[in-house]
N, C-alpha and C positions, 0 to 999 in steps of 0.2 A: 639866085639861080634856082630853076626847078630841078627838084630831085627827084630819084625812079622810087618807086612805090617802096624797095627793100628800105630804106634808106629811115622809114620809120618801121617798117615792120620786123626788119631782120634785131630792133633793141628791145632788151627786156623792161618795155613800160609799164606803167600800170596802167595804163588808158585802155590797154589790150584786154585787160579781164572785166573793166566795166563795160565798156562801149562793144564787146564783139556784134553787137547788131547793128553798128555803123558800118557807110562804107568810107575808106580814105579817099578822100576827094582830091589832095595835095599835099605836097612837100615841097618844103622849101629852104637852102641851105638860108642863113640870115648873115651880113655882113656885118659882124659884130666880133670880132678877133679879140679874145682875154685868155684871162686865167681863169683856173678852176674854181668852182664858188662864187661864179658873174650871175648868176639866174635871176637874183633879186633886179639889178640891173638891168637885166631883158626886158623884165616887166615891165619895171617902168618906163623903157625908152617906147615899148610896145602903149603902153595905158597910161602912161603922163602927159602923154602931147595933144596935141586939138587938130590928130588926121578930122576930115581932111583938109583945114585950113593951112595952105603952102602947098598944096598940091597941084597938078596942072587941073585949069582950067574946067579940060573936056571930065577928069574926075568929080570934081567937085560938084558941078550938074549933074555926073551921072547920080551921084552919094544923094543929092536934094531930093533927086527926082524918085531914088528909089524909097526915102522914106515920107515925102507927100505921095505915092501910090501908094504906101501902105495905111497911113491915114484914111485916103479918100476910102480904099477895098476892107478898111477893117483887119491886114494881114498883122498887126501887131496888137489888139486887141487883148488884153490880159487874158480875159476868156481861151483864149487861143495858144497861153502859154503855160509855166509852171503850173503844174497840180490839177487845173481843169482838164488838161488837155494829155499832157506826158508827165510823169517822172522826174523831177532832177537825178543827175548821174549820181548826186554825190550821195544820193539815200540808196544807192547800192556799194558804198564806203564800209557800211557799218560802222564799226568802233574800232577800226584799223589806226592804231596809234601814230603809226608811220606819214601818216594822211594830215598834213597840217588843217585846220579850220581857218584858218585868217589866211590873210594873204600880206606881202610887205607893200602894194598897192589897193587904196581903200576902195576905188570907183573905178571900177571895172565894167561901166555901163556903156553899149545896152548888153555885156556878159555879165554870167554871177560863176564865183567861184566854183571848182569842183574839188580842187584840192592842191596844196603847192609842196612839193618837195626840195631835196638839194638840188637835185637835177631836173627835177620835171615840174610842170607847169599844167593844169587844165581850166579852162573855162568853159561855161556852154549860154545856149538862148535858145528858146524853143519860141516859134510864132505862128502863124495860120499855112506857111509854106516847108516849114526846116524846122529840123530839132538839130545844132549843128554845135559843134567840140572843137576850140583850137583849140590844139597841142603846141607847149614849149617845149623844149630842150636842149638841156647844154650840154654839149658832145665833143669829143675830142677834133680835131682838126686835123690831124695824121702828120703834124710837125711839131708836136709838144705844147701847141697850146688847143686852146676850148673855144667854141662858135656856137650859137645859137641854131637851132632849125625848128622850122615850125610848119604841124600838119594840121588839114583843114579836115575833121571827119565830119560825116552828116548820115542825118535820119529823112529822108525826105516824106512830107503830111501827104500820102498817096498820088491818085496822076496830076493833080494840080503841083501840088511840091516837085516830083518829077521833070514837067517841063519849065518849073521855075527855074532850077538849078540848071537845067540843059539851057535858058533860056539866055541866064547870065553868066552861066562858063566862058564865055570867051571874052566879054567886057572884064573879069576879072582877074584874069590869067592874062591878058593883055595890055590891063589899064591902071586896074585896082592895086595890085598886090605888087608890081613894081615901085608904084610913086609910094606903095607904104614901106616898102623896103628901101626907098631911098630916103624917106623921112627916117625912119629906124638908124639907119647907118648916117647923118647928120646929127642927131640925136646923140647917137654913140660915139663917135667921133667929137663933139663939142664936152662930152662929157670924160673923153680922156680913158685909153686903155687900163685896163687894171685898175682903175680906180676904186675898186669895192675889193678886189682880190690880195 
């Protein structure tokens, strides 16, 4: 289910002090019902599996089709990404102890870590179109147990980046981000509440 913008903004994360030059793209509650201390679990139900293989159809063409255009256009181009182009977030970390370096998922591609905590999660990708941050989090559920929510922040690569994102807003809030929230929550459900907790 989508959530209203407070929903990530009103918690004290840390994604807030790195990223204030992002805008929040999304929120999303995540159908993932546990205990406290599930966040290792997020990840992997998020970055274990092989979206979008088991997804409908009209996704999966879309997922092909958007990265042979980026092939064909050059928008994933190394050039185009870390260090030539932007910043990784996480080299404005510094030496923030709190800030884990590893993650308890090894491949995280095509994201690279920013940092993982008990409760929080970040990743990012930067290409010829987007410099863009999902956020995890594991957050109370306002009946005693904890759920996952995760925000989409992004940097858009000027007017091209621009109308990219306007381009694919609605295929992804429509198409995308449901069928991976319905893999996530088979995921988590096959792997048994509390199981980590």
């Amino acid at each position: 289910m989508r959530l209203p913008s407070t929903a990530h903004t009103s918690r004290p994360w840390r994604i807030h002090e790195l990223a204030p030059d992002f805008t929040l793209e999304d929120v999303w509650a995540l159908p993932t019902p546990g205990d406290q201390g599930e966040l290792p679990r997020l990840i992997e139900a998020i970055f274990g599996g092989d979206f979008p293989k088991g997804a409908p159809l009209v996704v999966r063409l879309l997922w092909d089709a958007r990265w042979k255009l980026g092939a064909l256009f050059g928008w994933d181009d190394e050039k185009d990404g870390f260090g030539a182009r932007v910043s990784p977030l996480r080299e404005r970390l510094g030496s923030a102890p709190q800030a884990k370096q590893s993650c308890t998922v090894t491949d995280l591609a095509p994201f690279s870590l920013v940092y993982q905590l008990d409760d929080e999660f970040a990743a990012e990708m930067a290409n010829r179109t987007v410099h863009t941050v999902m956020h995890l989090g594991w957050v109370p559920d306002g009946s005693g147990g904890y759920r996952g929510q995760m925000a989409v922040l992004v940097k858009p690569n000027g007017r091209f980046g621009s109308l990219y994102l306007a381009g694919i807003a609605p295929f992804r809030r429509l198409l995308v981000y449901p069928a991976l929230l319905h893999r996530i929550q088979r995921q988590w459900d096959a792997a048994g509440v509390g199981a980590t907790g």
